[in-house]
C-alpha positions in Angstrom: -63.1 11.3 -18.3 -59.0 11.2 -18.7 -57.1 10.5 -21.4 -55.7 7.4 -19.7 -59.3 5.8 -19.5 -60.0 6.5 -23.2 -57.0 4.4 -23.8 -58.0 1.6 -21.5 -60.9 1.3 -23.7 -59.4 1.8 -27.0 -56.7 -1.3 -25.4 -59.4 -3.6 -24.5 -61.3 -3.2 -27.8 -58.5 -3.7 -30.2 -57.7 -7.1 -27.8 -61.4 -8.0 -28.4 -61.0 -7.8 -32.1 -57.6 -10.2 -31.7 -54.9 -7.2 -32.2 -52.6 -5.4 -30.4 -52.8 -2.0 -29.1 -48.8 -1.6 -28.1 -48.0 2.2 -26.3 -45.4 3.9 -28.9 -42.3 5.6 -27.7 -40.4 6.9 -29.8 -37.3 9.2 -27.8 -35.7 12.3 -29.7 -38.5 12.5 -32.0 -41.6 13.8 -29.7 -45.1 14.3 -30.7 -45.5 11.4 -32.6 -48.7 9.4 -32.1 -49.5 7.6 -28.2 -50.3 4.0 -29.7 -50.3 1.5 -32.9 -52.7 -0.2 -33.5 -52.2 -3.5 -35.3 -55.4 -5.4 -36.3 -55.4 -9.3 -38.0 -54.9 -8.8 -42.0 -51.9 -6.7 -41.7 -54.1 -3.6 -40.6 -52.7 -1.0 -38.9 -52.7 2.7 -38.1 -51.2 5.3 -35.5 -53.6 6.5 -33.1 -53.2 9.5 -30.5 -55.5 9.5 -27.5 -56.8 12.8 -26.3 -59.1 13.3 -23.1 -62.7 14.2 -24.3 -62.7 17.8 -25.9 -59.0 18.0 -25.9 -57.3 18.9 -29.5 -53.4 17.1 -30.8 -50.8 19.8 -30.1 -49.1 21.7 -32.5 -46.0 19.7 -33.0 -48.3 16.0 -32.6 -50.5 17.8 -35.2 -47.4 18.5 -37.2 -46.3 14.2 -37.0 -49.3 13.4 -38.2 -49.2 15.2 -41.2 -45.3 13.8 -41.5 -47.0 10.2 -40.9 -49.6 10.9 -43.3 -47.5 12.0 -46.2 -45.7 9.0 -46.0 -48.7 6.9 -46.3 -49.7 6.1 -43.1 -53.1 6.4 -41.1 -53.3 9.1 -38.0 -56.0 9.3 -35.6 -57.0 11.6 -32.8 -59.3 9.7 -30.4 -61.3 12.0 -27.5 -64.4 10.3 -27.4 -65.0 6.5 -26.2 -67.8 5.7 -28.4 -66.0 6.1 -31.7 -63.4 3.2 -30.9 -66.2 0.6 -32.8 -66.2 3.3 -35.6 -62.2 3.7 -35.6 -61.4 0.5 -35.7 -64.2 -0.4 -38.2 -62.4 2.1 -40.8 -58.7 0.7 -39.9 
């Protein structure tokens, strides 16, 4: 499976909870996370979308800690069937 299909999935499921699942693009600062996702409630969190048994790079690794210090949620996502489980805990 790519990485582009485990994002299709993680897409359709944050729509099927009523949120948005918008691609994040940030230019000058690379690394940071591939998508937001923004749940009813005012729940949120940064999510980066890996291929299955693929591991965040060195500088992405490095934005999520930056993220994370200032108070924000960061997840890697390489497996499909965690989505429920993902979004369950955002």
């Amino acid at each position: 499976m790519r990485e582009r299909q485990v994002e299709k999935k993680l897409v359709k499921a944050v729509k099927e909870r009523g949120g948005i699942c918008p691609k994040f693009v940030s230019p000058g600062f690379d690394g940071m996370p591939d998508r937001i996702v923004l749940l009813p409630g005012k729940r949120f969190a940064f999510v980066e979308v890996k291929a299955p048994g693929r591991a965040a790079r060195k500088l992405q690794l490095s934005r999520h800690r930056l993220l994370n210090s200032l108070g924000y949620r960061v997840y890697v996502l390489d497996d499909p069937e965690r989505i429920g489980e993902l979004l369950d805990e955002i």
